[in-house]
C-alpha positions as CSV (number, residue, x, y, z in Angstrom):
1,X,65.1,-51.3,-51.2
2,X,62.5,-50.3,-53.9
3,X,59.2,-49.8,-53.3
4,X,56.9,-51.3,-56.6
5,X,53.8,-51.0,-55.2
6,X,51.3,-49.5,-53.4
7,X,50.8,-50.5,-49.3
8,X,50.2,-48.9,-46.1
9,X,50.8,-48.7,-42.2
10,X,49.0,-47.9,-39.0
11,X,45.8,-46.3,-38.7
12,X,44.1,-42.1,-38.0
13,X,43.1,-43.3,-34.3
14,X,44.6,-40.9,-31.7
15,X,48.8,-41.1,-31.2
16,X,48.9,-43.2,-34.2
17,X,50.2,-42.8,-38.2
18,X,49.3,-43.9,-40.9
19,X,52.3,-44.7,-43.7
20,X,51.0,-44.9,-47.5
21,X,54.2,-45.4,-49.5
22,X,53.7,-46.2,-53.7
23,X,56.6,-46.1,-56.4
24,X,57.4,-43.1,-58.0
25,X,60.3,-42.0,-59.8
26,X,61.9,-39.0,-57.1
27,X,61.7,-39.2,-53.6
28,X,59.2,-37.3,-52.3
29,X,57.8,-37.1,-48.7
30,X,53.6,-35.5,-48.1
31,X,53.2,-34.9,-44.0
32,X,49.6,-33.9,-42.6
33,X,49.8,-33.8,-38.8
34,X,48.0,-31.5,-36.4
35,X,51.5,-30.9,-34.9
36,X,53.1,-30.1,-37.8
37,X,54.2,-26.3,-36.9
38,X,55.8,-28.1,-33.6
39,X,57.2,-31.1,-34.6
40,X,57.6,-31.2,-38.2
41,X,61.1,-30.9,-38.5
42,X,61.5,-33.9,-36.6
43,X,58.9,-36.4,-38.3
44,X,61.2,-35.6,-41.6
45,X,64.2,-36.3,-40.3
46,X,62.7,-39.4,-38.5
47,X,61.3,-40.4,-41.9
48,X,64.4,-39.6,-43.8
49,X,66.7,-41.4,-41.3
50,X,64.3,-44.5,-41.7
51,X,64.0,-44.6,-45.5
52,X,68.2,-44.0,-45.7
53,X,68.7,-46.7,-43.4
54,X,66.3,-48.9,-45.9
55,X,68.1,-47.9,-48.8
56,X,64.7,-46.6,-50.4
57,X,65.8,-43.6,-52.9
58,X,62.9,-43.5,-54.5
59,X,59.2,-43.5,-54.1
60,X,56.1,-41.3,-52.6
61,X,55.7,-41.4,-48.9
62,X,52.5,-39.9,-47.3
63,X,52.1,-39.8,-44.1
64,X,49.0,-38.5,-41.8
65,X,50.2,-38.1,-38.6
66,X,47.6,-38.2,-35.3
67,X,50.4,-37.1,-32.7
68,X,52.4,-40.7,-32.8
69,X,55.6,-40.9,-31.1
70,X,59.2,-41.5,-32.9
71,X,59.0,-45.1,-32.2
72,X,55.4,-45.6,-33.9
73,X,56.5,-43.6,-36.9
74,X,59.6,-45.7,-37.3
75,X,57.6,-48.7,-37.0
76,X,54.6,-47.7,-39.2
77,X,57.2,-46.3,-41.9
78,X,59.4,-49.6,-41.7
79,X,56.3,-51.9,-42.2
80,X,55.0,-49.9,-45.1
81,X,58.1,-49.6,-46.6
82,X,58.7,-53.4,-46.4
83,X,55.0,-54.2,-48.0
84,X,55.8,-52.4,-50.8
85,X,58.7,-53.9,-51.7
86,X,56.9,-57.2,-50.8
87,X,59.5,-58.3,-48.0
88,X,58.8,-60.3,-45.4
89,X,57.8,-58.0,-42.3
């Protein structure tokens, strides 16, 4: 899957994500969380395994994390993901 434009995901409320993901020419993943000493480790390889599993080898993927669980961040990246390649969600 390639992302060609810009869309986003979620929202900065409390236990929520927000996914920005725009085309670009490497891969390249930007995480701000308040958790990030804890649990950032895990968000990139939740991210990683998620955008693999999409096929998406390419592309800028921002993502400011309010303390959401795995499942919210595999569902916010997944929607974004799918917006920018314009696919059916």
């Amino acid at each position: 899957m390639k992302i060609i434009k810009k869309a986003s995901a979620g929202t900065l409320e409390s236990s929520d994500v927000l996914v920005t993901v725009q085309p670009a020419d490497i891969l390249k993943l930007e995480l701000e969380s308040p958790v990030l000493a804890q649990y950032g480790e895990q968000i990139e390889e939740t991210v990683r395994t998620v955008l693999a599993d999409l096929g998406v080898k390419t592309g800028l993927i921002m993502l400011q994390d309010q303390g959401a669980l795995d499942c919210t961040i595999r569902a916010r990246l997944e929607t974004a993901v799918r917006r920018g390649a314009e696919q059916e969600v």
